[in-house]
C-alpha positions, -999 to 999 in steps of 0.1 A, spaced: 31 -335 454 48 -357 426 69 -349 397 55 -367 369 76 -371 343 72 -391 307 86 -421 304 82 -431 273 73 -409 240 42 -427 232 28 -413 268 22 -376 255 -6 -367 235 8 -342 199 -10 -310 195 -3 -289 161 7 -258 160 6 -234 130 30 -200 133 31 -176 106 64 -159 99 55 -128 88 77 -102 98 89 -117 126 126 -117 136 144 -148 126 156 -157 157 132 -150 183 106 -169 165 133 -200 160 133 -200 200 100 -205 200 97 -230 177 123 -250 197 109 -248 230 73 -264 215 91 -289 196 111 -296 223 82 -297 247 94 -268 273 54 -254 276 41 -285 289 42 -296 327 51 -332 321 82 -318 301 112 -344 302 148 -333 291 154 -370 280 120 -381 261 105 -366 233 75 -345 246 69 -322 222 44 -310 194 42 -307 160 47 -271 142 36 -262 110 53 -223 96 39 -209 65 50 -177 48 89 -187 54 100 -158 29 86 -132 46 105 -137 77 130 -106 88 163 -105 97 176 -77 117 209 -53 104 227 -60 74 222 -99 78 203 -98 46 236 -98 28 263 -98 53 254 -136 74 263 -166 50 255 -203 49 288 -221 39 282 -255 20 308 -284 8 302 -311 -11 335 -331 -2 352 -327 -32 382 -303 -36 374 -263 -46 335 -270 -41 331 -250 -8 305 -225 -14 289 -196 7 249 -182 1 237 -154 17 203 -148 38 191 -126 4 202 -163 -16 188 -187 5 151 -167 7 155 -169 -34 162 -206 -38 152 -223 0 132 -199 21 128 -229 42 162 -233 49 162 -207 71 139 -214 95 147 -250 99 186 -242 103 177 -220 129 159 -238 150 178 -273 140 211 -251 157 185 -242 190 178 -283 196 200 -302 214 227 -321 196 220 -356 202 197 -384 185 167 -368 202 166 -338 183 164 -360 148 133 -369 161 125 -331 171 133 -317 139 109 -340 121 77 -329 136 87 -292 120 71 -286 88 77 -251 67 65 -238 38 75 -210 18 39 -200 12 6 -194 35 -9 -227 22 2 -256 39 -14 -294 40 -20 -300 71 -52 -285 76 -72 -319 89 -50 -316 119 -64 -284 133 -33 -265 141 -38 -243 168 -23 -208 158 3 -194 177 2 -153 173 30 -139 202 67 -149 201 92 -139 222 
């Protein structure tokens, strides 16, 4: 038997897949996101080719953290210029960017090279459950690790 592996990016046929966040924990539902962007459920995955799909998360406020990371974890941002080094909180960030947590998390969980720039643009979250990509017939994902 032969490995087959995908040689170029354009070899793999893209499925959608829609995940709602609803009171699911943070991080086990980032690794999950990962591995389908990444393309770890399929059998022709490739570490160095992009073989993933395409996942769509709606309700990205309502996702739980566990503990006190609601107020205790912070996101530190700079903008380069002296003094302007700030820190938000989980609670913050789910105020002004509930997105932002979801893509940070799972942005941390690719790997850190050019691939993953590709990766991370076939992840699309909303903060609500509506979401425009319904003529794509995402396939809904219910169990997470």
């Amino acid at each position: 038997m032969k490995t087959t592996l995908a040689k170029k990016p354009n070899e793999t046929d893209r499925k959608w897949y829609l995940v709602d966040a609803t009171d699911k924990t943070l991080g086990r539902l980032a690794v999950t996101i990962a591995a389908i962007l990444r393309g770890r459920h399929k059998p022709t995955y490739t570490p160095n080719t992009d073989t993933g799909d395409y996942v769509v998360v709606i309700n990205a406020d309502k996702v739980a953290v566990s503990g006190a990371k609601e107020t205790g974890k912070t996101y530190m941002f700079y903008t380069g210029w002296v003094g302007t080094k700030y820190h938000r909180s989980v609670a913050d960030m789910r105020a002004r960017r509930p997105e932002f947590l979801i893509t940070h998390a799972v942005k941390g969980m690719l790997p850190h090279n050019r691939l993953a720039n590709a990766m991370i643009k076939k992840l699309k979250v909303y903060a609500g459950a509506e979401h425009p990509h319904a003529a794509q017939n995402p396939v809904e994902i219910i169990e997470t690790k």
